[in-house]
Residue, then its C-alpha position, 0 to 999 in steps of 0.5 A: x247911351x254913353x253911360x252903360x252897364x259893361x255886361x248888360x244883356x241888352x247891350x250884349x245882344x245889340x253887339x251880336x245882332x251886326x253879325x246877322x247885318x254884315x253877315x249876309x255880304x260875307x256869304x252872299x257876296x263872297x262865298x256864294x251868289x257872287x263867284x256864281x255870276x263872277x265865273x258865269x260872266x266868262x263862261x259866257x263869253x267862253x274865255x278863261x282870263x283877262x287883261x289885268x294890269x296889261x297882263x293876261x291872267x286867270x280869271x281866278x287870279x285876278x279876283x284872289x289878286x284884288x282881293x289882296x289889294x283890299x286886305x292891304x288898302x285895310x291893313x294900312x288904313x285901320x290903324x290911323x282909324x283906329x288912332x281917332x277912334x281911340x283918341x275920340x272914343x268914336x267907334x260907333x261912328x266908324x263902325x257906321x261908316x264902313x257898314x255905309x261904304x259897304x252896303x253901298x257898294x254891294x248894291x253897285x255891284x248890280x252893275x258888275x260886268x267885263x264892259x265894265x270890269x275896272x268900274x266892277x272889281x272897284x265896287x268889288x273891293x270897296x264892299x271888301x274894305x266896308x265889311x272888314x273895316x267896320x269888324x275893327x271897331x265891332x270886335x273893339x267893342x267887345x272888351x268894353x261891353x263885356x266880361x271875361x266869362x261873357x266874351x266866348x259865348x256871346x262872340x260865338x253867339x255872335x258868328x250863330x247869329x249871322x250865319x243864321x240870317x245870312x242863310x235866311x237872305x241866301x234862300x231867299x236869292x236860291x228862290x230868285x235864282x231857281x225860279x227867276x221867271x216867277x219873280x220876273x226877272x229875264x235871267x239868272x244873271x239878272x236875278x243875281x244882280x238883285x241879290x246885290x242890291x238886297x244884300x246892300x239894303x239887308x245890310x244897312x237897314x239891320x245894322x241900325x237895330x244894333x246902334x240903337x243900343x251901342x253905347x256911344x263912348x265919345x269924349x270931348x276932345x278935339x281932333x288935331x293932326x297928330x291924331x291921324x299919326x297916333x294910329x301908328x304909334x299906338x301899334x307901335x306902342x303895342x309892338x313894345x307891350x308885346x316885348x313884355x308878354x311873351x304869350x300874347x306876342x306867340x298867340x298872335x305869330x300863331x294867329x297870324x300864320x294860320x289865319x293865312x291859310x283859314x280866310x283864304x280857303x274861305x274867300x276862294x271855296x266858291x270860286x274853287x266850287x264854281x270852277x274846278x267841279x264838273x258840275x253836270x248842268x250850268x242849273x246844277x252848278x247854280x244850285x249845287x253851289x248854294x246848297x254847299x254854301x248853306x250846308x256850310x252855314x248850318x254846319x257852322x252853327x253847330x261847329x262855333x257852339x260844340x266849340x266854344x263848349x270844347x275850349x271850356x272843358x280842354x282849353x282854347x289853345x288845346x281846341x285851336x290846335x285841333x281844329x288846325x290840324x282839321x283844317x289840315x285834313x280838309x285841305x288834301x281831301x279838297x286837293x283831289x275833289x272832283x265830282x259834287x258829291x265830293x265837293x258837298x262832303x269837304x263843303x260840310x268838314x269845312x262848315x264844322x270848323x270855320x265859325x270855331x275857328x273865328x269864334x274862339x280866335x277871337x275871343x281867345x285874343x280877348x282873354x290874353x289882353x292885359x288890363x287897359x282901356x286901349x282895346x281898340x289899339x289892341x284889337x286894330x293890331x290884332x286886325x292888322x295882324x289877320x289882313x296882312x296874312x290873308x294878302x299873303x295868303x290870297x297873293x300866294x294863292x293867285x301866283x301858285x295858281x297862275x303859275x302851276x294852272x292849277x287851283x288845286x296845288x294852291x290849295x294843297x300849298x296851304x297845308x304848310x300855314x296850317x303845319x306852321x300854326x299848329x306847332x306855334x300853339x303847341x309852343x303856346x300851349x306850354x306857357x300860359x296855364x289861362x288857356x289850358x283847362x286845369 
């Protein structure tokens, strides 16, 4: 399909149908199922750490410490990536390649466990790096299939889709969970082990409905050498393009600062939930957890919709800044939760406004690029940018927790990424009249 339509309905719908995809290993695998089995597998054995790189270390820390390493194995990988993929034009083939290693690894995470723990966290940041890898080339694709006035809704359209497929596989595993017996399985721990294999094979089999119709926009140049560097120099190329607009360089500071605190309030929500919540039974925590989970994916939905339809009658500058001083309020609200019913309300603000944020920072980058066919340079630094913050937030969360003992102060300690980035938009908001509702 190398000869398309740029804004043809059935290519834009193909693109959005990969977040249904991948969706479900960012809310099965990192938000939910398993962070359940991650702090059931200590609870079991009655410890609270481990040895991680010779040195004893919470539980909590470890998994928020590899992590980082991931985000920072993709932060430097992308780019040389991303060079190919623009010299050769072979995103598709890229994009296929991270949803391989990804779902994969998803499905190796069956065999996750603290005899096992190295081989474990492995497969752990290898599904890491497999989602995320892949979200380079699909959000790179979106400049080329579509226009300007199509990008804020079919991104948000996008983030609706996978939080709805993601939440029908999560019922399905709530299901295996709650009722482990009747699908035979011995116990939870089993039956969440299944999840991962499902997860995988969800993953793998859906996305090729999305490649049928992906336009494959390869050329016929040959790879040499120099190409494995081009990445580099590109983003390079793109740090001096910065020099010369002022309000893309500023949105991207300002992305990237509250970016830190956002992606890291969502990998550890879970694990927070798991811990730090005096659930009243092991059965509750387990369902406790879920339903908060789903309540944020449903919330979601609504959330990235009433967003996007915010930012087209007051501007998505305006609109970032109020949902950053959201996420604000919701970080000392999560600072004293204690009881379940607590955690499901800070759960539901949560949901409101994490497929906003995501929808709208995204397609918000879209709009500030300047006229060029390198998207893909563009959107590898502006990829770049968001997993070199979420290294440093998940880093600063782990040390702040390791240090202090307490989760909740690493929570609390985000408020300041939040503060940074809302005053960074501010700023913005005052030199580019695009992005301000006139």
């Amino acid at each position: 399909m190398k000869n398309f339509i740029k804004g043809d309905k059935k290519v834009l719908n193909s693109w959005a149908f990969y977040d249904w995809a991948n969706s479900v290993y960012a809310l099965v695998i990192s938000s939910s199922i398993f962070p359940l089995f991650y702090g059931a597998l200590f609870r079991i054995e009655g410890i609270d750490s481990y040895s991680f790189f010779g040195v004893d270390t919470p539980s909590e820390s470890i998994i928020s410490y590899v992590t980082a390493i991931g985000f920072l194995i993709i932060a430097f990988i992308s780019p040389i990536l991303s060079g190919v993929a623009d010299y050769l034009g072979n995103k598709k083939f890229f994009l296929k390649l991270f949803c391989l290693i990804g779902s994969l690894s998803c499905m190796m995470l069956f065999f996750f466990s603290l005899e096992s723990f190295t081989f474990g966290l492995l497969f752990y940041g290898l599904a890491l790096i497999g989602f995320w890898g892949s979200l380079v080339f699909y959000n790179s694709y979106l400049p080329d299939i579509a226009y300007e006035e199509q990008q804020d809704k079919i991104s948000a359209k996008g983030y609706s889709l996978g939080y709805i497929g993601s939440v029908i596989l999560l019922l399905i595993n709530l299901a295996m969970l709650l009722k482990y017996e009747s699908f035979g399985f011995e116990n939870e721990l089993q039956a969440m082990r299944w999840s991962f294999l499902l997860v995988g094979i969800w993953w793998l089999g859906f996305s090729q409905i999305s490649y049928r119709n992906l336009p494959d926009l390869r050329n016929d140049k040959k790879i040499s050498k120099a190409v494995f560097f081009s990445g580099g120099k590109e983003l390079s190329k793109v740090w001096e393009l910065l020099k010369n607009l002022p309000v893309l360089k500023g949105y991207l500071l300002a992305f990237f600062v509250y970016s830190m605190a956002v992606q890291t309030v969502m990998i550890i929500a879970a694990y927070f939930g798991e811990k730090e919540v005096a659930w009243e039974t092991d059965s509750q925590r387990t369902s406790g957890l879920i339903i908060s989970i789903l309540l944020i994916q449903i919330i979601a939905v609504i959330g990235a919709i009433l967003t996007s339809k915010l930012s087209s009658k007051i501007g998505n500058i305006k609109t970032l800044i109020f949902i950053n001083l959201f996420w604000i309020a919701i970080c000392v609200i999560a600072y004293f939760v204690v009881t379940p019913v607590q955690f499901y309300v800070t759960a539901g603000l949560v949901g409101f406004v994490m497929g906003g944020i995501q929808s709208l920072s995204r397609s918000t980058y879209s709009k500030l690029l300047p006229k060029t066919s390198d998207t893909t340079s563009f959107f590898s630094f502006y990829d770049v940018t968001e997993k070199i913050g979420i290294v440093i937030g998940m880093f600063m969360y782990g040390f702040v927790t390791q240090i202090t003992g307490r989760v909740q102060n690493a929570i609390l300690f985000l408020v300041v990424f939040f503060i940074i980035g809302v005053i960074l938009l501010i700023r913005l908001n005052k030199l580019d009249s695009r992005l301000v509702k006139k």
